[in-house]
C-alpha positions as CSV (number, residue, x, y, z in Angstrom):
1,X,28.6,76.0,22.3
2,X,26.1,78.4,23.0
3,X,24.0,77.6,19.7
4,X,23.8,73.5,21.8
5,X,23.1,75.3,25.2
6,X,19.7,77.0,23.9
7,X,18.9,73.6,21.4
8,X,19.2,71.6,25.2
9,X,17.2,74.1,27.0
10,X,14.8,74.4,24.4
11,X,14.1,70.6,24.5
12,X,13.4,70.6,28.5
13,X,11.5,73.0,28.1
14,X,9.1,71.4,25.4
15,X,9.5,67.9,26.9
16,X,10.1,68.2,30.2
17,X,8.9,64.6,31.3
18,X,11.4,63.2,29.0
19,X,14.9,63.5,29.6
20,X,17.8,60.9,29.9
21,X,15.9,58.2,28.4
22,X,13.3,57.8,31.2
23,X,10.2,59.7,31.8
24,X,9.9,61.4,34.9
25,X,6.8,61.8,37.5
26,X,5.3,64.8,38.9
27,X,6.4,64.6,41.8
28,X,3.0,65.5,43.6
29,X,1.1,63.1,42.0
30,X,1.7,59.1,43.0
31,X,2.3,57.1,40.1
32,X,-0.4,54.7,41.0
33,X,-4.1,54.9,42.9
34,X,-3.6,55.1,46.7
35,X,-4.1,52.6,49.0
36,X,-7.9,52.5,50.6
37,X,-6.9,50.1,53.3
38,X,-4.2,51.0,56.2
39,X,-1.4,49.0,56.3
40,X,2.2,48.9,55.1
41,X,3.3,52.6,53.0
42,X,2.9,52.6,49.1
43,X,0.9,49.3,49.5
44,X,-2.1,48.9,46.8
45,X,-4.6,46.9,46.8
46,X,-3.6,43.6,45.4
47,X,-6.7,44.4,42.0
48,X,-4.9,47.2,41.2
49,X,-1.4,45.8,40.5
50,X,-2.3,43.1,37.6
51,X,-1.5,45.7,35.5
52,X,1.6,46.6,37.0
53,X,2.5,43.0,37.3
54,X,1.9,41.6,34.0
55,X,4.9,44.1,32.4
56,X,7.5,43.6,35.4
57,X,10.5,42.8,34.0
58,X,10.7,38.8,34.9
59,X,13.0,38.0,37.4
60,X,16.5,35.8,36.4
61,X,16.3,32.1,36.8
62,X,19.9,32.3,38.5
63,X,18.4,34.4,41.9
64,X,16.0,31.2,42.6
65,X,16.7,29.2,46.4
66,X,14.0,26.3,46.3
67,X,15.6,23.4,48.3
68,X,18.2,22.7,50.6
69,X,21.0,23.0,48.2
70,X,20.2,26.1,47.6
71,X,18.9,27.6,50.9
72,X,21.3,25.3,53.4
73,X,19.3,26.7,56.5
74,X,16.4,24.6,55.6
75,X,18.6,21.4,56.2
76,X,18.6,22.3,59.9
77,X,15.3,24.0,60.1
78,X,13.1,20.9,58.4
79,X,14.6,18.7,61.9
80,X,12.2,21.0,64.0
81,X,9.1,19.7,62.0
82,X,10.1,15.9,61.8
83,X,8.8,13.5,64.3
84,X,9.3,9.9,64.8
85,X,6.2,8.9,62.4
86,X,8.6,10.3,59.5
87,X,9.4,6.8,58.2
88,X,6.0,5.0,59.8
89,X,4.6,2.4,56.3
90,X,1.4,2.4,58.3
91,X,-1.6,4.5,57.0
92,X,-3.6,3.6,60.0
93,X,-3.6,6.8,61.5
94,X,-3.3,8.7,58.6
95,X,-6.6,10.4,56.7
96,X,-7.8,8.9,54.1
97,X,-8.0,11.7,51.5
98,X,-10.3,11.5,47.8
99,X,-10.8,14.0,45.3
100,X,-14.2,15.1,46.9
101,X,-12.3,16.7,50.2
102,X,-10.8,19.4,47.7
103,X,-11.1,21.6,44.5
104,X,-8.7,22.0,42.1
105,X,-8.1,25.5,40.6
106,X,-5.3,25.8,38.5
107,X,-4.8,22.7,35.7
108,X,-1.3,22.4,34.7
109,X,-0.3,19.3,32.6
110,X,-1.7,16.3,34.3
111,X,-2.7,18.0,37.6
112,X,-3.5,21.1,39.5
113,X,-1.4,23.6,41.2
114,X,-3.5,25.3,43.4
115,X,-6.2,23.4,45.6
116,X,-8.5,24.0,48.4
117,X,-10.0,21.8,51.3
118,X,-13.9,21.5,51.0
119,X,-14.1,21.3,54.5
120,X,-12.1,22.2,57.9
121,X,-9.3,19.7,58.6
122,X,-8.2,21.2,62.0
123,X,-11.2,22.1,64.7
124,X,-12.2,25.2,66.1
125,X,-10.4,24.6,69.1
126,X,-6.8,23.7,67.3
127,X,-7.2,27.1,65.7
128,X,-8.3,29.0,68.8
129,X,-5.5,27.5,70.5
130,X,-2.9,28.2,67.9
131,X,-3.6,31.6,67.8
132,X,-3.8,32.3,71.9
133,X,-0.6,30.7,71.9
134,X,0.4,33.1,69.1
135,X,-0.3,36.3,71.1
136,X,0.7,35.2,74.5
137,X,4.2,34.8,72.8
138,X,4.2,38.2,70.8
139,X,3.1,39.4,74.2
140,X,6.6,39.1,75.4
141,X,8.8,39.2,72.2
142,X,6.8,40.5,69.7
143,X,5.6,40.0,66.3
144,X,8.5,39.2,63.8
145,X,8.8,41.4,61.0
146,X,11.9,41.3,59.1
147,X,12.3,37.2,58.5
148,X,11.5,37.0,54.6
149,X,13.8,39.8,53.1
150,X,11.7,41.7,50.5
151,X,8.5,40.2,51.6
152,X,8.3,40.2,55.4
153,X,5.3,39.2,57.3
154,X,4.2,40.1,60.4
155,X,4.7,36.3,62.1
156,X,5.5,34.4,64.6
157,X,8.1,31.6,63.9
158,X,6.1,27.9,65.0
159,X,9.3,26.6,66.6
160,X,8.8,29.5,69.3
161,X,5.5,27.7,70.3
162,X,5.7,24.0,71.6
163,X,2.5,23.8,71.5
164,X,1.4,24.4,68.3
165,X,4.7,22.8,66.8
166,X,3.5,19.6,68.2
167,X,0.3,19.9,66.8
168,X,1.8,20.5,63.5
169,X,4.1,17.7,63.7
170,X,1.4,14.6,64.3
171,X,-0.6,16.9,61.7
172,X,2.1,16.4,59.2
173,X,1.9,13.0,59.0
174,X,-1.6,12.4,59.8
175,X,-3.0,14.8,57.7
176,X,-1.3,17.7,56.0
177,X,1.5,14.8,54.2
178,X,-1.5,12.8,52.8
179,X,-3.5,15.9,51.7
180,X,-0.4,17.4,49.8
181,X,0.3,13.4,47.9
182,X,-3.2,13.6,46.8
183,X,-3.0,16.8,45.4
184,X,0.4,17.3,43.6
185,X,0.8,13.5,42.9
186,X,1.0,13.6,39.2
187,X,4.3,16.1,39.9
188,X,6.0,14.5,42.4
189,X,8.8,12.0,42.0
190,X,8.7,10.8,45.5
191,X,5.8,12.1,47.5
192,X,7.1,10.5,50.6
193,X,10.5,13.0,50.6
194,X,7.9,15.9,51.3
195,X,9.6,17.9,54.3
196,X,7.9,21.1,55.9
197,X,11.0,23.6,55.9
198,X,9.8,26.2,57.4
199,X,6.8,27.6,59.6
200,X,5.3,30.8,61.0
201,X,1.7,32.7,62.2
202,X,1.0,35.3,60.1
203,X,-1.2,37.9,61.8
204,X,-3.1,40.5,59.1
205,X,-4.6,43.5,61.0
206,X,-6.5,46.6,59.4
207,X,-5.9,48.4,62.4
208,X,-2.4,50.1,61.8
209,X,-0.7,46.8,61.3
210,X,0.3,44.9,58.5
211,X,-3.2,44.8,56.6
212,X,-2.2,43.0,53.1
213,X,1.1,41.0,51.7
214,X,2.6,41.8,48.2
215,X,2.7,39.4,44.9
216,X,5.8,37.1,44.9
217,X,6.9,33.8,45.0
218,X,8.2,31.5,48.2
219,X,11.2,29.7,48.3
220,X,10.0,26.2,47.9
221,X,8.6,23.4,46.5
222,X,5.1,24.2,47.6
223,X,3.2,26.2,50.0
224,X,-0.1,25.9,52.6
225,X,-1.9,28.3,54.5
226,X,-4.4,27.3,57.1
227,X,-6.8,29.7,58.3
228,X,-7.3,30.0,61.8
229,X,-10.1,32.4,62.6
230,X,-13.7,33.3,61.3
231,X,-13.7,34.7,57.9
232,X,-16.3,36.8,59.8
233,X,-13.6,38.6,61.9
234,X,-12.7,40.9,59.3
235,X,-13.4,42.2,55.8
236,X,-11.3,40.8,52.9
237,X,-8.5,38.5,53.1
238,X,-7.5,35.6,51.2
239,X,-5.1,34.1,49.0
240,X,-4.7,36.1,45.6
241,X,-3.4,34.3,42.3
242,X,-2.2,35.7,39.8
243,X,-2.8,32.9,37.4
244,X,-6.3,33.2,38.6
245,X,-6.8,36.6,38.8
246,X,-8.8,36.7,42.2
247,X,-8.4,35.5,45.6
248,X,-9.1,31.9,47.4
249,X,-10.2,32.5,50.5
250,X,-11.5,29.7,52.7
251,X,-13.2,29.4,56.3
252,X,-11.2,28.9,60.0
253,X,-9.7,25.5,59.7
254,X,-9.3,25.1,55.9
255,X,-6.3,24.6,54.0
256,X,-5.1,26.3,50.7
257,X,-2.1,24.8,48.9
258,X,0.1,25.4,46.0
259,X,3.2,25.1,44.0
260,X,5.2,28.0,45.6
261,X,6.3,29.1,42.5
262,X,3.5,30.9,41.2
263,X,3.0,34.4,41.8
264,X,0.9,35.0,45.0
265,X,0.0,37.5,48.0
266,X,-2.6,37.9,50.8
267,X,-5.2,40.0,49.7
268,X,-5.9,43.1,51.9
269,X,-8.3,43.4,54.5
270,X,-10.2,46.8,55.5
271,X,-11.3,45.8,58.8
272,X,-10.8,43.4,61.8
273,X,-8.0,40.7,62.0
274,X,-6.8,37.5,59.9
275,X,-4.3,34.9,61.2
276,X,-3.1,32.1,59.5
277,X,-0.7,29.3,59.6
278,X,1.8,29.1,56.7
279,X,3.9,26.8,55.9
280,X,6.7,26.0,53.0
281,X,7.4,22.5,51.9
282,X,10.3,21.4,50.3
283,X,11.3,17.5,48.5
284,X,13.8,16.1,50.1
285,X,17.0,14.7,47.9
286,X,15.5,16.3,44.9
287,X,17.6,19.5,44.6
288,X,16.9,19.5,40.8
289,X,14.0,18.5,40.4
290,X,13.0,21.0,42.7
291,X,14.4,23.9,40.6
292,X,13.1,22.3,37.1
293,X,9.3,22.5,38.6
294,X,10.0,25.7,40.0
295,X,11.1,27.3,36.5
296,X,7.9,25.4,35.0
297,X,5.2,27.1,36.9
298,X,6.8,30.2,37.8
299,X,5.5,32.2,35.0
300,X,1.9,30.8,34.2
C-alpha cells in the first residue's frame, strides 16, 4: 500500500495538470482572453470564440422546440401578432418586394438563409417612436432580463407596448410577410402559414449594461431583427454568423433575416447604445417540417 501511495504522489507531482482524466486550469489565469468591452461577466468578444465554437460538443437533436407543437406557448402568443388582414387575398396594400431590395448571404440548396434589406423599410420616425415607447415602459417596469433561459436579452416584450404592436401588426402583412416569401420561398411549403410567435426590444448598452449577446440558435422557423437607431450611436454591433464568420450589420430601419437555426449572436459594442426589434417566426400547421429544416441548417 505504501509502495502505490508514493507511485500516486509521484504522478501529481510530475503531472499536476492532469489528473482524473481532465486537465485542470490555474486557477489565476482565465482560460480564455478577457473581455475588452463591459457587459455581461465571462463574456468575450464574439471573434474570439470561433475557436471555441467550432469544437463544442453539438447539441442533441431531441432538446430542439421550433413550433407550436413543441413550444405550446407560442399557440397563444402568435394571437397577439395576428390582425384581421391575416387571411386578406389582396396584395394591394402589400409591398411589392424583387430581388434588388435585398442581398443574399448564405446559399443553401436552392436559396439563401441569411438576407439583408438594401434599404430602410420602416422610417426614422417608426423607429424613434418604437424605441421612446420602449424606455417610457422600462421606465416603470424595467428592462426584462431573464425571458430566453440560457440566452436572455435585455428586452422589452412588444405586447407591453400598444403602440408599437400595432405598428408591427399592419407591418406584418404589409411588409415584413411579403419580404420573408421572397426571401425563404424556395424552403417554404406554404409561405402564407408564416406566424410571428414572439416579439421583444432588445436594448445593447456599453455602458454597464448588457453590451453583446452569445452564439446560439432561436427557437423557430426563422428570425428578423430591425434596427432602430443610427449605426452612429455606438461602436460595433451587428448580427454575427457563424456560417459567415463576421457580422451583418445594417443602418436604423433595416431588416436582417434568417433561418433561426443557424448559429448566431449580437456582436459587442464598446460604446454608446444599439436597439433593435427582434422577432421569431414560426410556420403555422407544419410542426414537422419545421423540425426537418431546423436539423438541416443547424450545423452549416
Amino acid at each position: 500500500m505504501a509502495t502505490v501511495l508514493l507511485v500516486l504522489l509521484a504522478l501529481v507531482i510530475i503531472f499536476p495538470q492532469h489528473v482524473g482524466g481532465f486537465t485542470a486550469r490555474n486557477s489565476q489565469t482565465p482560460p480564455y482572453p478577457r473581455h475588452q468591452c463591459r457587459g455581461p461577466k465571462t463574456a468575450l468578444p464574439l471573434s474570439e470564440r470561433i475557436s471555441v465554437i467550432q469544437h463544442a460538443p453539438r447539441r442533441s437533436k431531441l432538446s430542439l422546440r421550433v413550433s407550436e407543437l413543441h413550444i405550446p406557448g407560442y399557440r397563444e402568443t402568435k394571437k397577439h401578432f395576428l390582425s384581421d388582414e391575416i387571411d386578406t387575398k389582396g396584395h394591394s396594400q402589400q409591398l411589392a418586394i424583387t430581388h434588388a431590395d435585398y442581398s443574399s448571404l448564405l446559399p443553401y440548396r436552392d436559396g439563401h438563409l441569411i438576407h439583408k434589406t438594401n434599404g430602410a423599410l420602416f422610417t426614422d420616425e417608426e423607429c424613434r417612436g418604437m424605441v421612446e415607447e420602449a424606455e417610457n415602459v422600462a421606465s416603470q417596469m424595467g428592462w426584462t432580463t431573464t425571458r430566453h433561459g440560457n440566452y436572455p436579452t435585455t428586452d422589452i416584450p412588444i405586447v407591453e407596448l400598444p403602440n408599437t404592436l400595432n405598428l408591427l401588426r399592419s407591418s406584418l402583412q404589409s411588409r415584413l410577410y411579403p419580404l420573408l416569401r421572397h426571401q425563404f420561398s424556395t424552403y417554404l411549403p406554404d409561405p402564407t402559414k408564416l406566424r410571428v410567435a414572439d416579439g421583444f426590444i432588445v436594448k445593447y448598452d456599453a455602458d454597464g449594461g448588457q453590451s453583446e449577446l452569445r452564439p446560439h440558435r432561436d427557437g423557430s422557423v426563422l428570425s428578423f431583427n430591425i434596427a432602430l437607431n443610427d449605426s452612429t450611436d455606438y461602436e460595433g454591433g451587428g448580427t454575427w454568423f457563424h456560417s459567415l464568420g463576421e457580422s451583418v450589420r445594417i443602418e436604423k430601419g433595416e431588416v436582417v433575416s434568417h433561418a433561426s437555426g443557424i448559429l448566431h449572436g449580437g456582436h459587442g459594442i464598446t460604446s454608446g447604445r444599439r436597439y433593435i426589434m427582434v422577432c421569431f417566426v414560426i410556420l403555422e400547421g407544419y410542426d414537422t417540417w419545421s423540425m426537418r429544416f431546423y436539423n438541416d441548417v443547424r450545423d452549416l
